[in-house]
PDB file of N, CA, C and O in Angstrom:
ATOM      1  N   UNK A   1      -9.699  -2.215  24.984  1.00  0.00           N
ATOM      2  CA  UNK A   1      -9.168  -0.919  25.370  1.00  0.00           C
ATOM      3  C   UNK A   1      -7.676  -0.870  25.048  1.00  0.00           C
ATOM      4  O   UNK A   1      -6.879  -1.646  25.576  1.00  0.00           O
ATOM      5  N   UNK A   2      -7.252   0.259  23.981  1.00  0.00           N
ATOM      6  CA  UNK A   2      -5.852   0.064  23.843  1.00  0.00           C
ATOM      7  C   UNK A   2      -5.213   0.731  25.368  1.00  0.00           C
ATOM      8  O   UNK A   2      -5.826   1.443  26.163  1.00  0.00           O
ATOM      9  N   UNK A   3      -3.893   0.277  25.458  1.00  0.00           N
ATOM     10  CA  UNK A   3      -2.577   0.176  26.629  1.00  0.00           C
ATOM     11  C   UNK A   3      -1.990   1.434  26.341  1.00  0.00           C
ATOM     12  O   UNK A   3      -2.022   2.280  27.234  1.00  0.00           O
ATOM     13  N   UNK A   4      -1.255   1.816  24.832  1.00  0.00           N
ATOM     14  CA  UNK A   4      -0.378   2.406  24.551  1.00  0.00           C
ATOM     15  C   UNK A   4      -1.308   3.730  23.663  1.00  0.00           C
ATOM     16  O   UNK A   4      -2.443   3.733  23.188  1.00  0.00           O
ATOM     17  N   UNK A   5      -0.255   4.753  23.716  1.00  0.00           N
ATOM     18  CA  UNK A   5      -0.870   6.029  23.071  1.00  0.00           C
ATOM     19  C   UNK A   5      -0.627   5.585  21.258  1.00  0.00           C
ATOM     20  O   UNK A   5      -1.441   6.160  20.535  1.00  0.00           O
ATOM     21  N   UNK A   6       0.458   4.582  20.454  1.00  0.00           N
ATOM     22  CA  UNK A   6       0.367   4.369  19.867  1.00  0.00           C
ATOM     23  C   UNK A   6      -0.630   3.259  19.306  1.00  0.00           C
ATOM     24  O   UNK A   6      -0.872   3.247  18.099  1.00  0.00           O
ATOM     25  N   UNK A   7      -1.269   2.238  20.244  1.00  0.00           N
ATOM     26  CA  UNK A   7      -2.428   1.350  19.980  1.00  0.00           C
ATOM     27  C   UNK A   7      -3.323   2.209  19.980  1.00  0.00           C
ATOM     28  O   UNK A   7      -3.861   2.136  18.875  1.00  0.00           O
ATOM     29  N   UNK A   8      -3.809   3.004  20.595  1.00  0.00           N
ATOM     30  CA  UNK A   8      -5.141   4.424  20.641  1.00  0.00           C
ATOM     31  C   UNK A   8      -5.113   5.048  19.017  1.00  0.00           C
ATOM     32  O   UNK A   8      -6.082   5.494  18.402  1.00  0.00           O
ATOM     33  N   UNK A   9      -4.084   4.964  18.666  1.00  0.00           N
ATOM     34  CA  UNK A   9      -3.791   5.721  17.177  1.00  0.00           C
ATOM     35  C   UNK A   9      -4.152   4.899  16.028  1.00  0.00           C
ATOM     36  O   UNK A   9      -4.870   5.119  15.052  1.00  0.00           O
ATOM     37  N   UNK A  10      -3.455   3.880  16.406  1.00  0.00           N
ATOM     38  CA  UNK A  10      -4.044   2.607  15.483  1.00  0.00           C
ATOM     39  C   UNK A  10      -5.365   2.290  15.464  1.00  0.00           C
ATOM     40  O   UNK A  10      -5.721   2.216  14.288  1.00  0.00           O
ATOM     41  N   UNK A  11      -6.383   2.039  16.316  1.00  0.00           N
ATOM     42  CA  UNK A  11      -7.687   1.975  16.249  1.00  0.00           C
ATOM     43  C   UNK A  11      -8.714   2.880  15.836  1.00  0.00           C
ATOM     44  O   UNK A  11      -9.791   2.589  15.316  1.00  0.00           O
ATOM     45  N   UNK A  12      -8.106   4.402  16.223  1.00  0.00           N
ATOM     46  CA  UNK A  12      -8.454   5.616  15.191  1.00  0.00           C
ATOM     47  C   UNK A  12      -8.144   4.977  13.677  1.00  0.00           C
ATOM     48  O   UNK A  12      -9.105   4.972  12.908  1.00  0.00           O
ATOM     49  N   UNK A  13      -7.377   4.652  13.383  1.00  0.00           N
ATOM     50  CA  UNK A  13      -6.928   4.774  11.902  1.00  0.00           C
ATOM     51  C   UNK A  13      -7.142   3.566  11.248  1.00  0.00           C
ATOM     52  O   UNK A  13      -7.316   3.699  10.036  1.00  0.00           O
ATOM     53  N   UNK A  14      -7.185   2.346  11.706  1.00  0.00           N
ATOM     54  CA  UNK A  14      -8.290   1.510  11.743  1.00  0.00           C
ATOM     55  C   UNK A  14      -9.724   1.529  11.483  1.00  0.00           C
ATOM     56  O   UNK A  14     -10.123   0.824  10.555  1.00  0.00           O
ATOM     57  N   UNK A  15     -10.355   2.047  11.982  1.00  0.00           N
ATOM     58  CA  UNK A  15     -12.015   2.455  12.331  1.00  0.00           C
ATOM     59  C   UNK A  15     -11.819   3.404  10.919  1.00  0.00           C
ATOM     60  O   UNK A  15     -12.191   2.844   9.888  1.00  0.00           O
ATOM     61  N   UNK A  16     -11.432   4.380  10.820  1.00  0.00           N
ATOM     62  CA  UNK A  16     -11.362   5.369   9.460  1.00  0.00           C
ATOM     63  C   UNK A  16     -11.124   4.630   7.975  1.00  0.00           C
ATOM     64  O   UNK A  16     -11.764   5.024   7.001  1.00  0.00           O
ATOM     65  N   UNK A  17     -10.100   3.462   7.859  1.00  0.00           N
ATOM     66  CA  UNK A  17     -10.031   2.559   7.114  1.00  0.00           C
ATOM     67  C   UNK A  17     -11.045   1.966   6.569  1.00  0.00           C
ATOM     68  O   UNK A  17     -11.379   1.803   5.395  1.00  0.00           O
ATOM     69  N   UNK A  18     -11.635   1.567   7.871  1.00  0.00           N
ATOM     70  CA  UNK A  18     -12.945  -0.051   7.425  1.00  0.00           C
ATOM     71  C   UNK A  18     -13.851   1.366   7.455  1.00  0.00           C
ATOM     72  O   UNK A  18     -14.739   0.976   8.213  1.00  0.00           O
ATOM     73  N   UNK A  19     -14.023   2.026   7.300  1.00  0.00           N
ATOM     74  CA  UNK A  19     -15.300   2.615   7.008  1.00  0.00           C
ATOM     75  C   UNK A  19     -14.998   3.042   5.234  1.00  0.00           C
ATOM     76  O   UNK A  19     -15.784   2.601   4.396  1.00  0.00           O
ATOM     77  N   UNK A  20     -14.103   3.701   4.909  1.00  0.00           N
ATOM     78  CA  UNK A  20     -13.141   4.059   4.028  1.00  0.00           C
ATOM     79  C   UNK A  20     -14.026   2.824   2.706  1.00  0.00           C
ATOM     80  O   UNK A  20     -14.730   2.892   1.698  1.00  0.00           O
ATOM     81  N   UNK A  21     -13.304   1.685   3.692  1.00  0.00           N
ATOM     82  CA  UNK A  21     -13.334   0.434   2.653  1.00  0.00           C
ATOM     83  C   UNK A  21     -14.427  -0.421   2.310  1.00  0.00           C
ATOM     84  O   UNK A  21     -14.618  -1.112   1.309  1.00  0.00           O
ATOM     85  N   UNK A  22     -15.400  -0.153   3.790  1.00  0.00           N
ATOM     86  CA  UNK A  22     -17.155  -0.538   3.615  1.00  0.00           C
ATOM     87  C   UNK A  22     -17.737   0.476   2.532  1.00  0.00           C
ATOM     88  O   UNK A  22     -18.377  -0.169   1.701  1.00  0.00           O
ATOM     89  N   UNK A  23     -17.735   1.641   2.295  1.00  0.00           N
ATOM     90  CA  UNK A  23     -18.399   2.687   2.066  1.00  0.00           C
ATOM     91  C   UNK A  23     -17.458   2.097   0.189  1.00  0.00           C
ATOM     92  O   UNK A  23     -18.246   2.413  -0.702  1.00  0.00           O
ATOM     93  N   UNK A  24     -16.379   1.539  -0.325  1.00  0.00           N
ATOM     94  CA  UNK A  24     -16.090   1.482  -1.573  1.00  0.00           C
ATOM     95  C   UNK A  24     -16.984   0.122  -1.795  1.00  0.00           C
ATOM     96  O   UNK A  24     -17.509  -0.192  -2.864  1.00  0.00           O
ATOM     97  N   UNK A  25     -17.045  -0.537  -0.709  1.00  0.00           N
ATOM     98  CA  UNK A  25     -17.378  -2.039  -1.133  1.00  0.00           C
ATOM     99  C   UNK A  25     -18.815  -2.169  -1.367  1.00  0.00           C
ATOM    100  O   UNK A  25     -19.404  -3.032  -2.018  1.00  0.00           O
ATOM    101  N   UNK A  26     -19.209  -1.320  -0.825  1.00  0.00           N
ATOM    102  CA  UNK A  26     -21.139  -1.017  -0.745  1.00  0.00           C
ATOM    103  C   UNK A  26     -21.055  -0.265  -2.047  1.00  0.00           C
ATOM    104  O   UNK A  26     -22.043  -0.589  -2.706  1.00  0.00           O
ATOM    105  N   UNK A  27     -20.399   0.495  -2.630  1.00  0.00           N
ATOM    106  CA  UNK A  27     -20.621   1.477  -4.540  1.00  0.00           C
ATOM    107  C   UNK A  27     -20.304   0.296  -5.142  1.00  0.00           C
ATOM    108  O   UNK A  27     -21.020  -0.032  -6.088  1.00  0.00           O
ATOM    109  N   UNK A  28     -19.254  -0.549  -4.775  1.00  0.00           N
ATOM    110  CA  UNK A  28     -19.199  -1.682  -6.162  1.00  0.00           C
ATOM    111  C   UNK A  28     -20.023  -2.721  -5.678  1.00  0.00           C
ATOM    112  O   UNK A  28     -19.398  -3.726  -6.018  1.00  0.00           O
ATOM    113  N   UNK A  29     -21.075  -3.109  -5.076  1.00  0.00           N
ATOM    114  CA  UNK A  29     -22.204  -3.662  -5.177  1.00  0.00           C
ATOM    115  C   UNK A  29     -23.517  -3.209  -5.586  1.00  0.00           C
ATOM    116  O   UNK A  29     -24.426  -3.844  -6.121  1.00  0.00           O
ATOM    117  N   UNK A  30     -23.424  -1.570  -5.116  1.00  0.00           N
ATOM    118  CA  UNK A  30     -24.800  -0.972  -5.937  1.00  0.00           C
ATOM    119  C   UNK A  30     -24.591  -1.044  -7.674  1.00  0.00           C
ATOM    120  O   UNK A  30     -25.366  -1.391  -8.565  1.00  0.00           O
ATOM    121  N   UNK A  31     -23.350  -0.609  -7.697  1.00  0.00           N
ATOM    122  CA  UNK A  31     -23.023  -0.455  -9.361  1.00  0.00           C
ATOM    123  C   UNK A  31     -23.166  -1.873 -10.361  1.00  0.00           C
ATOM    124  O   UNK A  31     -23.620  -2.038 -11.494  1.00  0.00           O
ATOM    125  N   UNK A  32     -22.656  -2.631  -9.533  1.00  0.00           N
ATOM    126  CA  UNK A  32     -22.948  -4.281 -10.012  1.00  0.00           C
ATOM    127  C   UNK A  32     -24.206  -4.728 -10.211  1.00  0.00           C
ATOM    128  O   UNK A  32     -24.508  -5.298 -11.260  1.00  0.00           O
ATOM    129  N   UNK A  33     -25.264  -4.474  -9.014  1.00  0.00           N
ATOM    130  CA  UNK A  33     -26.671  -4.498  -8.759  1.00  0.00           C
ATOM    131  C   UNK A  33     -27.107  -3.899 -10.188  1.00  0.00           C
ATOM    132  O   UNK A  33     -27.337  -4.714 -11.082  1.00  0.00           O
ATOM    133  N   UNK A  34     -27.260  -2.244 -10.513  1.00  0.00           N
ATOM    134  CA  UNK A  34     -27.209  -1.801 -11.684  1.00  0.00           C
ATOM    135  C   UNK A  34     -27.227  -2.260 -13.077  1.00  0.00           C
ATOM    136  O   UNK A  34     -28.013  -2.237 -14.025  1.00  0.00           O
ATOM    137  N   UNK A  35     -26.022  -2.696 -12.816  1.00  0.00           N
ATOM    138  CA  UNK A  35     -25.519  -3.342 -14.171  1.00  0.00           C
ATOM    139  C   UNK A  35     -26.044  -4.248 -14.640  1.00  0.00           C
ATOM    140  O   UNK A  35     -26.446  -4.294 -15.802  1.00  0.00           O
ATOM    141  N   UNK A  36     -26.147  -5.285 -13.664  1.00  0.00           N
ATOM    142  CA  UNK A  36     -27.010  -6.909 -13.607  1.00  0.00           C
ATOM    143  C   UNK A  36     -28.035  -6.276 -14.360  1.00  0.00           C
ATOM    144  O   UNK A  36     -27.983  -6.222 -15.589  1.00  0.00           O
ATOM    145  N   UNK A  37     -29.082  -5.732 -13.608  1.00  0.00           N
ATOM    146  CA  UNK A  37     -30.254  -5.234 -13.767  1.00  0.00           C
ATOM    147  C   UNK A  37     -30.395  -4.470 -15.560  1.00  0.00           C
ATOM    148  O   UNK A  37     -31.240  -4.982 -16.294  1.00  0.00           O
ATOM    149  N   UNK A  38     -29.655  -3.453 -16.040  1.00  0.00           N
ATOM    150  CA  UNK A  38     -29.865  -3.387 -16.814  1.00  0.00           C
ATOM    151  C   UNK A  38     -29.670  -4.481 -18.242  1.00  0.00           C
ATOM    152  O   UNK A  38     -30.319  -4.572 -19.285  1.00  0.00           O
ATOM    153  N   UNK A  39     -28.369  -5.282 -17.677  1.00  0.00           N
ATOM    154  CA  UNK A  39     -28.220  -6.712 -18.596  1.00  0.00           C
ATOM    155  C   UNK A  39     -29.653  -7.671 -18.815  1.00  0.00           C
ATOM    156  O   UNK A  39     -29.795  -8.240 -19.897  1.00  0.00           O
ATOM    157  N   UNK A  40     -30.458  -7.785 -17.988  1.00  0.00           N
ATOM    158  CA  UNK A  40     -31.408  -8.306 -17.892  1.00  0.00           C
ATOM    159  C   UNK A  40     -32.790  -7.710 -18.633  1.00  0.00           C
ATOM    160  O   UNK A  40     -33.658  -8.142 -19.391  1.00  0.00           O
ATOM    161  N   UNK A  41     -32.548  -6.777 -18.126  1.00  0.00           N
ATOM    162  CA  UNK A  41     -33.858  -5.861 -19.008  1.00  0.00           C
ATOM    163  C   UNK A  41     -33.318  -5.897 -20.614  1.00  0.00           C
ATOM    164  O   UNK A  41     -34.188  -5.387 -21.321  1.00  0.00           O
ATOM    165  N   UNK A  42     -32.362  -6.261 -21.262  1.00  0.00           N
ATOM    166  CA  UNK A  42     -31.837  -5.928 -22.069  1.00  0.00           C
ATOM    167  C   UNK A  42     -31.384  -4.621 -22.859  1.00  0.00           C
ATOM    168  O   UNK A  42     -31.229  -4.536 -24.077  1.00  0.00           O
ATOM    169  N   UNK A  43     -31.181  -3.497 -21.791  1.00  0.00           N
ATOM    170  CA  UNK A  43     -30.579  -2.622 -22.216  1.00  0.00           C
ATOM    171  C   UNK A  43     -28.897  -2.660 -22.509  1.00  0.00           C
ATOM    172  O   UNK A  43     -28.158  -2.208 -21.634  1.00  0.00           O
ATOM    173  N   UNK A  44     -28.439  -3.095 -23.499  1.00  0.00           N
ATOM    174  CA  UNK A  44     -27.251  -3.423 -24.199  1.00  0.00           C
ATOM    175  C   UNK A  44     -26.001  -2.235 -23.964  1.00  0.00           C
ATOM    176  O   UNK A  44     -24.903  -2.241 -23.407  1.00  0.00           O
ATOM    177  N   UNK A  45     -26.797  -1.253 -24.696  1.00  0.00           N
ATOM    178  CA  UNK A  45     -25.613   0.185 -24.667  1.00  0.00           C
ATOM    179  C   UNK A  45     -25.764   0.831 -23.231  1.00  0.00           C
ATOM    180  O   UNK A  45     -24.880   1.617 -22.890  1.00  0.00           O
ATOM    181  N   UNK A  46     -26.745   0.586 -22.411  1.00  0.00           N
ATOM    182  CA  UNK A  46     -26.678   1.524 -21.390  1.00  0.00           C
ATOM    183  C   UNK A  46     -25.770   0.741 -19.947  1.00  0.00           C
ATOM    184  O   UNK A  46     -25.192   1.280 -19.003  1.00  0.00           O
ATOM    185  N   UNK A  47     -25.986  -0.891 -20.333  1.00  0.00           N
ATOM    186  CA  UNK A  47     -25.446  -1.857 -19.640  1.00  0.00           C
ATOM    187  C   UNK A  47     -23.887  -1.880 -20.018  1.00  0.00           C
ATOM    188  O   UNK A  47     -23.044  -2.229 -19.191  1.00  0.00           O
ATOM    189  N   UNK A  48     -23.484  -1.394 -21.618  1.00  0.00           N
ATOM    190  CA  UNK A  48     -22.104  -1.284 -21.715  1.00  0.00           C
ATOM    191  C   UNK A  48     -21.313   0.476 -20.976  1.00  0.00           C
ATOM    192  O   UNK A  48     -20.115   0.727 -20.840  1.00  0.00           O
ATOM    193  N   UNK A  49     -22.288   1.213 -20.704  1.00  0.00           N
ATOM    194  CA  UNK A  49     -21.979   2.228 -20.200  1.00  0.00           C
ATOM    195  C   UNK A  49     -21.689   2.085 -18.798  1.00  0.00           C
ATOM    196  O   UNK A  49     -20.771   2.790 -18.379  1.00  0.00           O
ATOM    197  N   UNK A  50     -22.352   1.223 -17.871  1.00  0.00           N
ATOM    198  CA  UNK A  50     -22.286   1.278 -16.454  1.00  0.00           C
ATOM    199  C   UNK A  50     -20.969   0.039 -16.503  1.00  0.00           C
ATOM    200  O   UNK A  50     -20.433   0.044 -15.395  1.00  0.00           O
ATOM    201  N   UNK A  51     -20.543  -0.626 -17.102  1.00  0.00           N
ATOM    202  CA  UNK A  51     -19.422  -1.515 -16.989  1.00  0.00           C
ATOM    203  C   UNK A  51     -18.140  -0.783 -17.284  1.00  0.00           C
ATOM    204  O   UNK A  51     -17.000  -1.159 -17.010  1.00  0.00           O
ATOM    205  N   UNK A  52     -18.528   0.372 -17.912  1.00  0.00           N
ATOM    206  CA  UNK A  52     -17.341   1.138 -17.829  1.00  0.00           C
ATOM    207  C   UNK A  52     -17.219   1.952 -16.715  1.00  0.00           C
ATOM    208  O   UNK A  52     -16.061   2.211 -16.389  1.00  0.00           O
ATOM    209  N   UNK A  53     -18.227   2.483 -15.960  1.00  0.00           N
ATOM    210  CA  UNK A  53     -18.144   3.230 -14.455  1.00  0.00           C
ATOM    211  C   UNK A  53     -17.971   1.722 -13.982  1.00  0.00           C
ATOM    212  O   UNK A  53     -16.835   1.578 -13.530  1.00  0.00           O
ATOM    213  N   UNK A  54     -18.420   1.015 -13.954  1.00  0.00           N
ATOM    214  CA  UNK A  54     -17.822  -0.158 -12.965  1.00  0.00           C
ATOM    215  C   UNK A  54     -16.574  -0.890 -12.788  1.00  0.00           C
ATOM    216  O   UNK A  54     -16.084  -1.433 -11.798  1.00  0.00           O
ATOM    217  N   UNK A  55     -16.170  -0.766 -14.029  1.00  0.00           N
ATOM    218  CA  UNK A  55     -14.866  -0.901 -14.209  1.00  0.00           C
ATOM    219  C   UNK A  55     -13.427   0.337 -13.227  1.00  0.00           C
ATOM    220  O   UNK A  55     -12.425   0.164 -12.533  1.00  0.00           O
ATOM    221  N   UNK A  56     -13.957   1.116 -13.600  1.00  0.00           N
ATOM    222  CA  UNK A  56     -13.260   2.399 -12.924  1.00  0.00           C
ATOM    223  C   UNK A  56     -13.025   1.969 -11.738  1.00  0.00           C
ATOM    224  O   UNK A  56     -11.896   1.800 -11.279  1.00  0.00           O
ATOM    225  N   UNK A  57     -14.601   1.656 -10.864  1.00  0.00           N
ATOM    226  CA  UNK A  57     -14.766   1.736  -9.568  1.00  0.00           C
ATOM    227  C   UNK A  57     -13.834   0.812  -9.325  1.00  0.00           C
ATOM    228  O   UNK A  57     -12.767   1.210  -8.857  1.00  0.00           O
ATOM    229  N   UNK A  58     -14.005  -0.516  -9.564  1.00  0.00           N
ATOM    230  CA  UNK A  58     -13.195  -1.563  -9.579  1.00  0.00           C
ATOM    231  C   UNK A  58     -11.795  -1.261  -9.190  1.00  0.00           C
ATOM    232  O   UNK A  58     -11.252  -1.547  -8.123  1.00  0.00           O
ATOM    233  N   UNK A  59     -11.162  -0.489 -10.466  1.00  0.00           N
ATOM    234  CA  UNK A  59      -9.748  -0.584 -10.450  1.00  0.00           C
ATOM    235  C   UNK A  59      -9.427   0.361  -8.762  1.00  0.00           C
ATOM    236  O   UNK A  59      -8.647   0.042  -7.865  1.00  0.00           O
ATOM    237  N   UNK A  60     -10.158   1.295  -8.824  1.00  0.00           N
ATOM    238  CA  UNK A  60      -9.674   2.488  -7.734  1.00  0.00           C
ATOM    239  C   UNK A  60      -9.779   1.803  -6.839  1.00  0.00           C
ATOM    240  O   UNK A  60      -9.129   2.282  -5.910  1.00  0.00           O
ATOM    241  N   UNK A  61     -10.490   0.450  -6.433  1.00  0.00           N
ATOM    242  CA  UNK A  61     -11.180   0.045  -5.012  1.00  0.00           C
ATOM    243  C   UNK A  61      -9.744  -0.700  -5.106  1.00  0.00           C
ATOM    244  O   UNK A  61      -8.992  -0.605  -4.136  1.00  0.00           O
ATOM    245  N   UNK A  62      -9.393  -1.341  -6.097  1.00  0.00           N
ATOM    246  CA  UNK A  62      -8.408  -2.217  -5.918  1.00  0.00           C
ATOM    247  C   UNK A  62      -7.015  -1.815  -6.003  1.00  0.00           C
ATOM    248  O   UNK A  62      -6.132  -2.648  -6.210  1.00  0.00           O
ATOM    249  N   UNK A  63      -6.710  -0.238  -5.812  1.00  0.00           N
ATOM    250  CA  UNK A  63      -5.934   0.685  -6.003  1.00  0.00           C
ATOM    251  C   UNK A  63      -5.833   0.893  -4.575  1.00  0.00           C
ATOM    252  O   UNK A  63      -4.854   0.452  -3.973  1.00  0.00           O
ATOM    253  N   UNK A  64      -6.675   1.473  -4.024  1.00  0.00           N
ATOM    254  CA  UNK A  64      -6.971   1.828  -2.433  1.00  0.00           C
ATOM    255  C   UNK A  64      -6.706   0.587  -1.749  1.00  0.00           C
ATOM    256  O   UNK A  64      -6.315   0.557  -0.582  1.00  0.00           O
ATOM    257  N   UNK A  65      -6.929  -0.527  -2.515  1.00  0.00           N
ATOM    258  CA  UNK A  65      -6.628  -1.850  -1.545  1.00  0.00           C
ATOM    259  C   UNK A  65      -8.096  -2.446  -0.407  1.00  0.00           C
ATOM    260  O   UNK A  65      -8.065  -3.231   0.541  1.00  0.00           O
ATOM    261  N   UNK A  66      -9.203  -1.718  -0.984  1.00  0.00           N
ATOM    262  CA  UNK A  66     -10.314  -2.115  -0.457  1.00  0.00           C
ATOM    263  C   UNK A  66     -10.864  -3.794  -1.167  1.00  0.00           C
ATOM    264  O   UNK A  66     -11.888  -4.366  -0.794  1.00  0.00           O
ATOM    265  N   UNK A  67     -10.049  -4.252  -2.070  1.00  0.00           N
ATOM    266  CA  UNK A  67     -10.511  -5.070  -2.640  1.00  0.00           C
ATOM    267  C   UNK A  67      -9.082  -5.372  -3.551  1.00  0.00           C
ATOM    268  O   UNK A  67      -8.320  -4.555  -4.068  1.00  0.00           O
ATOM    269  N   UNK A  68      -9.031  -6.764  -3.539  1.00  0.00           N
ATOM    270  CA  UNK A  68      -7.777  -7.603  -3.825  1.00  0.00           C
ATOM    271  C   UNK A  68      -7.743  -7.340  -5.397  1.00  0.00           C
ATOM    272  O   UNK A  68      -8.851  -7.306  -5.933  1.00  0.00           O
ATOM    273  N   UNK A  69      -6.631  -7.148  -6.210  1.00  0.00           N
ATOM    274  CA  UNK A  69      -6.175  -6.721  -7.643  1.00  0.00           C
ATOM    275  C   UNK A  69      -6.922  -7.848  -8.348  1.00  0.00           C
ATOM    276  O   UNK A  69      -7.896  -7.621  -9.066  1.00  0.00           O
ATOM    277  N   UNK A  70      -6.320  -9.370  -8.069  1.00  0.00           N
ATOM    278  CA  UNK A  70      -6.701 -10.200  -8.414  1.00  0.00           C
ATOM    279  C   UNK A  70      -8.526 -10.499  -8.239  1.00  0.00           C
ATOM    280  O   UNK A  70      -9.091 -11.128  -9.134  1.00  0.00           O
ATOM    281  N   UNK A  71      -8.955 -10.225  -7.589  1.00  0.00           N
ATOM    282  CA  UNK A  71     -10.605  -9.967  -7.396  1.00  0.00           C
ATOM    283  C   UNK A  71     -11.017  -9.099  -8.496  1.00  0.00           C
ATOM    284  O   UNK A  71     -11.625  -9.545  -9.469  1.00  0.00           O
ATOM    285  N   UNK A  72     -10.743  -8.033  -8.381  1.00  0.00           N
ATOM    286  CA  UNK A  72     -10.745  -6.521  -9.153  1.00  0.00           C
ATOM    287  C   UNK A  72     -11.096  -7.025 -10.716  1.00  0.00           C
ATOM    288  O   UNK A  72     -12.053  -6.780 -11.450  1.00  0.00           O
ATOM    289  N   UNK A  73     -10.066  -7.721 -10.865  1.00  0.00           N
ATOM    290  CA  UNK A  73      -9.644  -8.472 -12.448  1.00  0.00           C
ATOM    291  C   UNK A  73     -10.445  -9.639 -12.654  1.00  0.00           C
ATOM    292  O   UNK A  73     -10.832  -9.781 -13.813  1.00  0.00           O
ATOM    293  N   UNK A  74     -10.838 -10.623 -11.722  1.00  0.00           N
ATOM    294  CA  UNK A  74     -11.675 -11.594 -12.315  1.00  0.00           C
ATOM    295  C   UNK A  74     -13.420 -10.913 -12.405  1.00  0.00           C
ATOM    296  O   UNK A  74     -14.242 -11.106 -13.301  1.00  0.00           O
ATOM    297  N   UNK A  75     -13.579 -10.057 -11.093  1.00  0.00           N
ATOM    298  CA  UNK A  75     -15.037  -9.689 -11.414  1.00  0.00           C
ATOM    299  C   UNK A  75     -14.989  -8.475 -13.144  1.00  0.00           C
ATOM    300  O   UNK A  75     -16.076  -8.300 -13.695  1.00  0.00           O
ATOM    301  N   UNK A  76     -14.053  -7.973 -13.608  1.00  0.00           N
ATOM    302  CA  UNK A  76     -14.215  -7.465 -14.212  1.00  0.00           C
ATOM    303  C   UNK A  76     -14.649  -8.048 -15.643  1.00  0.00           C
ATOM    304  O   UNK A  76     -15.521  -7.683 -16.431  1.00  0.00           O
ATOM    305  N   UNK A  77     -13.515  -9.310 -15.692  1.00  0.00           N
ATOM    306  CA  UNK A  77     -13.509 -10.188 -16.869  1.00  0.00           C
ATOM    307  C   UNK A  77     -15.432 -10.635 -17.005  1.00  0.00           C
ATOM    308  O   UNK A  77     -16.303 -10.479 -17.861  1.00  0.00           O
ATOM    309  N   UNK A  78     -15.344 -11.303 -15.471  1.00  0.00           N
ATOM    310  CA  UNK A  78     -16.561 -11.955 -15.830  1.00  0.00           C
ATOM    311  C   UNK A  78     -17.747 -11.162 -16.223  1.00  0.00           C
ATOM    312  O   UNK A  78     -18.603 -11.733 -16.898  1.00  0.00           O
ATOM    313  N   UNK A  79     -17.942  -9.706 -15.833  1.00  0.00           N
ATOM    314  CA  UNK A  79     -18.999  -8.897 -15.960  1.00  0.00           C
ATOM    315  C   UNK A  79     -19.235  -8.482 -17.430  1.00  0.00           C
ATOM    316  O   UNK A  79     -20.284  -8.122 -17.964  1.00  0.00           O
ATOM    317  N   UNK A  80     -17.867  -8.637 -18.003  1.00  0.00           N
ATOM    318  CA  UNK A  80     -17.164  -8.038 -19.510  1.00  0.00           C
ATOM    319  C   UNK A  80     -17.860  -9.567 -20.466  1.00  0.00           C
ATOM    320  O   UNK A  80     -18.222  -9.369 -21.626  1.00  0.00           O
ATOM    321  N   UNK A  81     -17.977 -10.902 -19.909  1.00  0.00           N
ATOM    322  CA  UNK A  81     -18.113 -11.981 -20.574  1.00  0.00           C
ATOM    323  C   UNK A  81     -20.122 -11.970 -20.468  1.00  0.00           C
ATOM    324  O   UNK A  81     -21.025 -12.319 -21.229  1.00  0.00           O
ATOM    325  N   UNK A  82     -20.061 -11.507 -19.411  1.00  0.00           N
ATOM    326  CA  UNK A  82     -21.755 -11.653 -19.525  1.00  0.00           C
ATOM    327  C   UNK A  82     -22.324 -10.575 -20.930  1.00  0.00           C
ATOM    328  O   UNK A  82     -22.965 -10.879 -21.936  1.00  0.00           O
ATOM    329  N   UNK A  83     -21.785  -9.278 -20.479  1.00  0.00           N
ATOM    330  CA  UNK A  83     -21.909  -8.545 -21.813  1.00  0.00           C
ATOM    331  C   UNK A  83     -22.096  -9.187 -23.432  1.00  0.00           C
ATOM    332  O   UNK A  83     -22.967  -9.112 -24.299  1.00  0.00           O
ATOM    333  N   UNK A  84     -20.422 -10.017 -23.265  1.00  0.00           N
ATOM    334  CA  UNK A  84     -20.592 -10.145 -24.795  1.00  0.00           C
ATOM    335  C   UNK A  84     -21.685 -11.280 -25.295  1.00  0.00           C
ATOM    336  O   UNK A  84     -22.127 -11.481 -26.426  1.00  0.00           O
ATOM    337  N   UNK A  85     -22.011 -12.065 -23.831  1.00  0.00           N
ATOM    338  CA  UNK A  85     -23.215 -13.224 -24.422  1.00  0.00           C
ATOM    339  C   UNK A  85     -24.559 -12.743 -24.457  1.00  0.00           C
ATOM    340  O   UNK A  85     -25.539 -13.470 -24.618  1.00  0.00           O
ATOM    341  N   UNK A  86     -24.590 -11.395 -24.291  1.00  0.00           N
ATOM    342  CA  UNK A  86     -26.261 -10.531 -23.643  1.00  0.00           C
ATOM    343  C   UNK A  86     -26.341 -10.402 -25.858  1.00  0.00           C
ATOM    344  O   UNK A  86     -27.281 -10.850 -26.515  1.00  0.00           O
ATOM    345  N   UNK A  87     -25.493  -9.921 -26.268  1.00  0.00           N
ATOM    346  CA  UNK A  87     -24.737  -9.464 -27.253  1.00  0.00           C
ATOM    347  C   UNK A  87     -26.011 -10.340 -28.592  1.00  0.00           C
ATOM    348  O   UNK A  87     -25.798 -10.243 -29.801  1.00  0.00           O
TER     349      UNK A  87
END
């Protein structure tokens, strides 16, 4: 239970955050899910199409700060390296 009218504010804005940041972190796992999936089936061009929406997502999540720059950048590389060996 917050004390102060400014701790009451913080836990509002808090709670709005982590939902904010669950709700980006759950699209860049469906989109990943996706992607995998079409890498596997061997759809090539449609798998290079969703790495570019995934990419996006990526950067914005890691823009918003829902997800660390440095994260952002290695899952990107690696998703970009599976590509070129599907290749």
């Amino acid at each position: 239970m917050p004390n102060t009218k400014s701790a009451e504010r913080r836990k509002r804005n808090s709670a709005r955050k982590n939902l904010r940041n669950r709700s980006a972190k759950s699209r860049l796992h469906t989109l990943e899910r996706s992607y995998l999936e079409l890498l596997t089936a061997g759809k090539k061009d449609d798998a290079a199409k969703e790495l570019r929406t995934l990419t996006s997502a990526l950067d914005k999540a890691a823009k918003s700060g829902a997800v660390h720059r440095a994260t952002a950048n290695r899952k990107k590389s690696r998703l970009a390296l599976r590509l070129a060996k599907a290749k």
